[in-house]
C-alpha positions in Angstrom: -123.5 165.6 -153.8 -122.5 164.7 -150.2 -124.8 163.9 -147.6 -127.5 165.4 -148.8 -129.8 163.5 -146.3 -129.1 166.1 -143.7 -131.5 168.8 -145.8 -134.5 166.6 -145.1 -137.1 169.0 -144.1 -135.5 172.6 -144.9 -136.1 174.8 -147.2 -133.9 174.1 -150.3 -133.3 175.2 -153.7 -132.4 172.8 -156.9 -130.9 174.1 -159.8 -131.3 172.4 -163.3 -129.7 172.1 -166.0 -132.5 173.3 -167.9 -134.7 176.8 -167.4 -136.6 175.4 -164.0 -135.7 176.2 -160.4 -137.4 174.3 -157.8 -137.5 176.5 -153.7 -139.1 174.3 -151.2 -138.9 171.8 -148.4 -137.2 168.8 -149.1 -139.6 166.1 -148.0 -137.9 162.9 -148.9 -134.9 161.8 -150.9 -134.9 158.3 -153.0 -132.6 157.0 -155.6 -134.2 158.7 -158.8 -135.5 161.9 -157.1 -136.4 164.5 -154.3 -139.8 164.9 -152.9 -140.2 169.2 -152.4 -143.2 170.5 -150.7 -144.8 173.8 -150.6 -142.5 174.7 -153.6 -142.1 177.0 -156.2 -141.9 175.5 -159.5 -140.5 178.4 -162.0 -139.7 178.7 -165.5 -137.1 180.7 -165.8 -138.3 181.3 -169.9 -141.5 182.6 -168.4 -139.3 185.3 -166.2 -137.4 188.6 -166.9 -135.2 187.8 -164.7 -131.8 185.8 -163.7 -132.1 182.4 -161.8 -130.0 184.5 -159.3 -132.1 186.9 -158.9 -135.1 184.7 -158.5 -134.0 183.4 -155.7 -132.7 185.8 -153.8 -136.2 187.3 -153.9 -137.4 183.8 -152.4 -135.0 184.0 -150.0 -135.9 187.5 -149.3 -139.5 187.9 -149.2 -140.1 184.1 -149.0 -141.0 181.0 -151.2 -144.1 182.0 -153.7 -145.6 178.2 -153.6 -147.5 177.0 -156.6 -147.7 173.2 -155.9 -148.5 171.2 -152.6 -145.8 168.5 -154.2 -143.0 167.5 -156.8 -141.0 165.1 -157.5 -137.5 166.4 -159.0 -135.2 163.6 -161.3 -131.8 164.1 -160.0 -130.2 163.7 -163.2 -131.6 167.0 -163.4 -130.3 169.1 -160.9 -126.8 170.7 -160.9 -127.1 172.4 -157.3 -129.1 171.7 -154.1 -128.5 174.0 -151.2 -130.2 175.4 -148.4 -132.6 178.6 -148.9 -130.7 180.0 -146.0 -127.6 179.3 -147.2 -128.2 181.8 -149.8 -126.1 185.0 -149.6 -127.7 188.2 -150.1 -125.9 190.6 -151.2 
């Protein structure tokens, strides 16, 4: 994925390969997994909506944080980027 190190401590979203998406502040970065904070864990099966969609909302009207804490495997995630990287159109 790059140099990832350079999102430490910005708002970030993580896409996975399964029905979660993780918005938050990327705390810490280790071998196995990012640390987010002040994140939105969300179950995209519990949603009517698109992953998309979702977070262009967050990005929008801001990050709906449900959990001080995670830890996120990074076999997991297919995309990390920036919350303000996120285009609204």
């Amino acid at each position: 994925m790059g140099d990832e190190s350079g999102l430490v401590g910005q708002d970030v979203v993580l896409d996975t390969r399964g029905p979660l998406v993780y918005i938050g502040r990327l705390a810490r970065i280790d071998e196995h997994f990012y640390e987010v904070q002040d994140v939105d864990v969300h179950d995209m099966l519990e949603s009517q909506t698109t992953k998309e969609r979702y977070v262009l909302e967050a990005r929008k009207f801001g990050v709906k944080k449900n959990r001080r804490s995670v830890l996120v495997r990074k076999a997991e995630v297919v995309s990390l980027s920036r919350l303000e990287d996120v285009i609204e159109y």
